[in-house]
BALOSE-545292 format. One record per atom (N, C-alpha, C, CB): x, y, z. Coordinates in steps of 0.02 Angstrom, whole numbers, plus 50000, padded with zeros to 5 digits. Glycine has a CB too. Layout:
% BALOSE-545292
XYZ
...
***
This chain:
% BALOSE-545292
595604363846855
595864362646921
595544367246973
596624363446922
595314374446951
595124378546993
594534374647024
594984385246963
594054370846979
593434371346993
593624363547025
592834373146929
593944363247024
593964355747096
594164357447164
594604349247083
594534363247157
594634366947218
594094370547251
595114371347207
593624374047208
593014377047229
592534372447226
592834382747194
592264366747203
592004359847215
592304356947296
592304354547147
592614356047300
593264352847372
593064360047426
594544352747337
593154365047424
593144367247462
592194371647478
593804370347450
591854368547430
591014370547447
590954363347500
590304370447357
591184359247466
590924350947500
591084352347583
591544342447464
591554355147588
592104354747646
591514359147694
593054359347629
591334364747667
590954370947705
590354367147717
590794378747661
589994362047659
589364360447691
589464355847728
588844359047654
589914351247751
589984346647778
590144350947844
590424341647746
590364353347872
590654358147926
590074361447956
591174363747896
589564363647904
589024368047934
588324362847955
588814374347872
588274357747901
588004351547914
588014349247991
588354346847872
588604348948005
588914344048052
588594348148123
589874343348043
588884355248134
588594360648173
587744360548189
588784367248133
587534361848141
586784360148117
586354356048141
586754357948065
586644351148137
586304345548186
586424344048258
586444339648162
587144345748276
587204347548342
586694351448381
587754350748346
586694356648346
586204363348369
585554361648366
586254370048324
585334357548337
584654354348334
584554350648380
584504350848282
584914347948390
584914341648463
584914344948522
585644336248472
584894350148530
584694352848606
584074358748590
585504357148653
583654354448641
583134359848633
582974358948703
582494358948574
582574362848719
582654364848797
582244358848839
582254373448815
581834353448807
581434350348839
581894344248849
580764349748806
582704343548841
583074339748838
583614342648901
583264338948766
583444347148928
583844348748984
583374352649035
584484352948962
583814352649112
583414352849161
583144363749168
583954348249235
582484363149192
582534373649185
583074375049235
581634379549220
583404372749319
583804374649334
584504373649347
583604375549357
584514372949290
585244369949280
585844375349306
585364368249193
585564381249302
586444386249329
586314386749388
586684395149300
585764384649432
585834387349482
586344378249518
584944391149515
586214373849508
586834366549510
587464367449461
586434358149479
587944363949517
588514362849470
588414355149442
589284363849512
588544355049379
588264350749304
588964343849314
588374357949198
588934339349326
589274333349299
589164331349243
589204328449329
589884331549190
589984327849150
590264323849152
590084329349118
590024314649113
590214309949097
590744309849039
589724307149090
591274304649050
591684304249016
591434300548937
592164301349058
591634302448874
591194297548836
591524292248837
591004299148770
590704286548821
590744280448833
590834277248750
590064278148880
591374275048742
591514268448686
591274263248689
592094265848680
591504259548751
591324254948739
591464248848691
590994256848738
592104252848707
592724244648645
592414245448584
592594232948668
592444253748571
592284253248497
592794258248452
591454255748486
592974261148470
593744263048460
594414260948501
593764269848464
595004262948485
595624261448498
595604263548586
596174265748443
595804261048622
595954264148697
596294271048673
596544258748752
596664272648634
597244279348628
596814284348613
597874279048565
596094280748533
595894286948527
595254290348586
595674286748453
594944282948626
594594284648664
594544290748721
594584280248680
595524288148750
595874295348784
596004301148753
596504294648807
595984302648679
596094308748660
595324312248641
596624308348600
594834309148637
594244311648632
594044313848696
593804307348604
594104309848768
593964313148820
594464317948847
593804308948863
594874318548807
595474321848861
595404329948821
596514317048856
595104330348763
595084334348719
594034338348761
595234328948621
593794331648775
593094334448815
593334339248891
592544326148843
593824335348919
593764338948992
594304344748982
593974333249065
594514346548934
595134353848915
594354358148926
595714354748800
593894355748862
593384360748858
592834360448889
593204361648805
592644356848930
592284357349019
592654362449050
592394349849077
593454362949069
593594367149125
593894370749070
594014364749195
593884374349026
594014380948979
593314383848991
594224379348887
592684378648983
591884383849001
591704385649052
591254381248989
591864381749095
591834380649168
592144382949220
591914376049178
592854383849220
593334385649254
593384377649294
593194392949296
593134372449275
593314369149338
593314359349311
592594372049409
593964357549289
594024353049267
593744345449294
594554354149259
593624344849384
593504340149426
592664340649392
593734341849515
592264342249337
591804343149331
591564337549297
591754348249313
592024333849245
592144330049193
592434323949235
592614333449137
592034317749229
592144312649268
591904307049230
591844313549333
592324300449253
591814295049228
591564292849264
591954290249197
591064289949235
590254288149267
590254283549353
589794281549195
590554279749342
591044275149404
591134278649484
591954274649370
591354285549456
591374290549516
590894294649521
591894294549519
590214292849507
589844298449518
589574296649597
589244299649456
589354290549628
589454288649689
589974287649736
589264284949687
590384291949703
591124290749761
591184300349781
592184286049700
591214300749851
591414309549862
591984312249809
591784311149950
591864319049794
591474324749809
590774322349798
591664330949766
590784319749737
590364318549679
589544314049723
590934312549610
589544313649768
589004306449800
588324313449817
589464300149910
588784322349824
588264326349852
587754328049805
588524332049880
587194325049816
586754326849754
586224334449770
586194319049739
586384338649824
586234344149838
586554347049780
586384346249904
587124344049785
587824351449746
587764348749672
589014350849782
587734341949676
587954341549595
587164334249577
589174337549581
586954340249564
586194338749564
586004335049483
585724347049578
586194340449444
586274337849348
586864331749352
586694346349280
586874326349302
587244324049278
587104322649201
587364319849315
587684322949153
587494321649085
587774316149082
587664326349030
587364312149054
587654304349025
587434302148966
587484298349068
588004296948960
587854295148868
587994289648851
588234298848812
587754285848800
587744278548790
587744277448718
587144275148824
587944272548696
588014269648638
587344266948627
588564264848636
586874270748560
586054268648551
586254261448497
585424276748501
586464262048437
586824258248417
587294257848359
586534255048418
587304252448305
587824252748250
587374255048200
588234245648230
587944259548159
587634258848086
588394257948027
587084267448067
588164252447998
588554248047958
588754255147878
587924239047937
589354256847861
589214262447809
589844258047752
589434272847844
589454259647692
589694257447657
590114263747592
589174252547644
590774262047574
591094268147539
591194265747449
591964269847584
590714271347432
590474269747379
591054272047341
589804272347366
591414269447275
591794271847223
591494274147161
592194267447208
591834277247113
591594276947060
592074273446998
591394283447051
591714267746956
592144263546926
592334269146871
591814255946901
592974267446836
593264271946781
593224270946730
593774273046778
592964264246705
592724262946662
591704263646650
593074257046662
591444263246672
590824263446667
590394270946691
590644257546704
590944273546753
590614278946771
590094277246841
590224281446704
589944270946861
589534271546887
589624267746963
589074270146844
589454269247035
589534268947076
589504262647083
589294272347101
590184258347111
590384253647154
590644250447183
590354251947157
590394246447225
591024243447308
591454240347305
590834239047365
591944240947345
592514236547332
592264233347421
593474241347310
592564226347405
592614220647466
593054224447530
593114212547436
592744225547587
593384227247627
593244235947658
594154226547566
592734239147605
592634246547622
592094246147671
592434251447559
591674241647691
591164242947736
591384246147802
590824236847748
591384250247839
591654252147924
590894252147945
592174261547943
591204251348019
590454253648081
590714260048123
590244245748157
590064264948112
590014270548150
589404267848204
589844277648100
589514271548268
589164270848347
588694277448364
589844270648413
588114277448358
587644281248364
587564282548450
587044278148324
587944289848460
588004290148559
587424297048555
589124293148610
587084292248622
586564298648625
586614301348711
585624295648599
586654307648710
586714310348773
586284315648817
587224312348769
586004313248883
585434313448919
585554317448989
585204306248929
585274323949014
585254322649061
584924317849140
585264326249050
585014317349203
584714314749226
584754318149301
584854308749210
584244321149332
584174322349392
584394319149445
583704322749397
585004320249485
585164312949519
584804314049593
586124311049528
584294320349603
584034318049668
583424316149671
584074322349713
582874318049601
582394313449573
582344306049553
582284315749529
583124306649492
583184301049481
582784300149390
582854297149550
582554307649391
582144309249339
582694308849263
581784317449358
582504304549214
582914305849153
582554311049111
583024299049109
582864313649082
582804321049006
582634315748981
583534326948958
582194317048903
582164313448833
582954316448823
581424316248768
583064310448774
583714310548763
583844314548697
583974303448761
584434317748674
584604321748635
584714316948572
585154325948662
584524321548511
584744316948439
585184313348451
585004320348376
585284307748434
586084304048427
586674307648387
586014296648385
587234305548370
587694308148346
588304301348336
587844314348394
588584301548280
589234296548276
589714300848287
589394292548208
589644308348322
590464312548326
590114316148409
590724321048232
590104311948446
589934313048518
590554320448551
590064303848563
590894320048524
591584324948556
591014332248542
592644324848489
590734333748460
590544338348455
589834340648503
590544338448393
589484336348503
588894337248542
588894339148631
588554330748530
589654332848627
589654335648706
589824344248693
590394331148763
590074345548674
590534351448664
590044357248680
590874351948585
589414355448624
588864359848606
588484358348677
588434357848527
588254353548703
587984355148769
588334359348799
587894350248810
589044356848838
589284360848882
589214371448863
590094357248883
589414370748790
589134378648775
588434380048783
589264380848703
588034376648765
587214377748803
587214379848874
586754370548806
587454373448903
587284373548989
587744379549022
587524364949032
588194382648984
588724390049025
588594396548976
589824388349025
588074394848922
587804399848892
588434403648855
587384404048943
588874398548836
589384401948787
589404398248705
590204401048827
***
């Protein structure tokens, strides 16, 4: 039993550090603008896109703009995309960066078992789910200039997360 617990809890650590890992890989500096602190930075709300529940959609963004204005001090920072042409938000002197993000696309995952009789890996009818590959970009809004866009990600909450700590250097 011990060693399913120390099995369970290695899996757990690489999956956790994994997950980090690739976040941190996905920003490299040629993916964001050189003066970014000297503008205040708009963030986009993430985009679903009717691919999760409306409930969990609001708890993924509502869980993004806690930690926009926890880095930031300033929650009106975190917006959806809709209002980026409506005032405050239209001054592209002041709020010059915007980060935006889009659904690149599906990837179909299938959950493998292991049969108990044979030992050997397979599907049951019904386990297939779809994960949404969101990739997120800055874009100059007085150029008009887009960043190459950052690795994709199917856990967009973390990446935003990891930008916003990039772009306030925390």
């Amino acid at each position: 039993m011990k060693t399913l617990h120390h099995a369970a809890a290695a899996a757990s650590l690489f999956f956790f550090f994994s997950c980090a890992s690739v976040h941190k890989g996905a920003l490299s500096d040629e993916n964001m603008p050189v003066d970014l602190s000297s503008h205040k930075v708009l963030y986009t709300a993430i985009n679903f896109e009717n691919t999760v529940s409306k409930n969990t959609a609001k708890v993924h963004n509502n869980a993004a703009k806690k930690h926009v204005q926890k880095k930031t001090g300033d929650a009106l920072l975190f917006v959806n995309e809709t209002e980026l042409e409506k005032a405050p938000y239209s001054d592209v002197d002041v709020y010059r960066y915007v980060l935006l993000n889009r659904i690149t696309r599906k990837i179909t995952k299938t959950q493998y078992n292991t049969d108990r009789q044979t030992g050997m890996p397979t599907t049951r009818t019904g386990l297939q789910y779809d994960n949404y590959v969101t990739e997120f970009y800055f874009v100059d809004r007085k150029t008009g200039k887009e960043f190459p866009h950052m690795k994709g990600t199917t856990m967009p909450l973390y990446l935003l997360k990891a930008v916003v700590n990039k772009v306030t250097g925390s």
